[in-house]
Each structure stands twice: as C-alpha cells, then as structure tokens.
N, C-alpha and C positions, 0 to 999 in steps of 0.2 A: 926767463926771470925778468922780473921790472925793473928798471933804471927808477930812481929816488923823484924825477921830473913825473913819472906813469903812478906811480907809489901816492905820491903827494897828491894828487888827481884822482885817484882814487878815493884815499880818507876823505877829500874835500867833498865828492859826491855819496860817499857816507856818510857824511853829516843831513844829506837833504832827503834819502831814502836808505832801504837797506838793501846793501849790495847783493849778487847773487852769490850762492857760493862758491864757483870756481874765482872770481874777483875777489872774496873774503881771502880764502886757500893763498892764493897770489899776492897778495898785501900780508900775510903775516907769515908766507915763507921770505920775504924782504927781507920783513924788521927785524926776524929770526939773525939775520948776519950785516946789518945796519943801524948801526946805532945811533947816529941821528934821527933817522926816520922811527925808529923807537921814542926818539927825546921828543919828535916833531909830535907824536898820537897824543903824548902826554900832557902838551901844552895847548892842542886845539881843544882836547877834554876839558883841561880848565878853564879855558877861555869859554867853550859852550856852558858849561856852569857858572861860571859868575855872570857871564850875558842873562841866565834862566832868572838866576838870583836880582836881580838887577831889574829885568822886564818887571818882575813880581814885588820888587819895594819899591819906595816911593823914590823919588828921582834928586838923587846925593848930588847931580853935577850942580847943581843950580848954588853950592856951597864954595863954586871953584870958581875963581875969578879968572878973568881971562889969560891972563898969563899961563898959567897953570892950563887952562884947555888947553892952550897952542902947544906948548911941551908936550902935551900929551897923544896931538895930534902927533906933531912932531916924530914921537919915537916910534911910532905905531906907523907911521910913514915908510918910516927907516927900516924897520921891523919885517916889512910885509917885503920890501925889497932882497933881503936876505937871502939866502938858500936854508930851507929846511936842518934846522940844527948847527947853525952856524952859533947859536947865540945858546950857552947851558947854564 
C-alpha cells in the first residue's frame, strides 16, 4: 500500500497525464482509509479549476496591490510546506 509521501506523488503526476490503472487502483485504495489524502484530491481539484477559470478571464491580480500580492504569496508559501491535509 502507499504511504501519503507515494500518494501525493501520484495525484500530482495525475494532474500532468493520466495514470495507469494499476497507479489509479493504488491511489484510491489510499484515500479509501486516509483522510487527509481524501481532503488533499479535493483541494488540488479546486485549485486546478479556478487556475482553468483564471487562465481563461481577464487577469483580476492587477486590482491587488501589493500588499495583498505578498500575503498571498505568503500563505501559498506556507501552504505548499504543509503535509498533505494538515490544513481543512
């Protein structure tokens, strides 16, 4: 079975192609009894859609001053440091 580090490594290379199906089979016997890595599928979803949403309208940052950029660097800094579902 995968460890949540194998897991996570996974979804992230499912984002860029699609996996085979023994790797699919194996990532969702995981999630099957991990629940963060459940929480983890759910928030790179989101994040891949409002990125799609975002490529395809017109460009909202230019309304954020900079302040507001750096925070948001900031927590997306912070964020990506995490382990997988630390944060619900």
């Amino acid at each position: 079975m995968l460890d949540c580090r194998q897991a996570t490594e996974l979804a992230q290379a499912g984002l860029d192609h699609p996996l085979p199906v023994r790797a699919r089979f194996k990532l969702a016997l995981h999630r099957l009894v991990c629940a963060p890595c459940r929480i983890y599928k759910r928030q790179i979803a989101q994040l891949r859609r409002v990125g799609m949403q975002l490529r395809d309208s017109a460009d909202h940052t230019r309304h954020l001053d900079d302040a507001a950029r750096e925070r948001i660097r900031a927590r997306l800094r912070a964020a990506s440091q995490e382990p997988p579902g630390a944060q619900e």
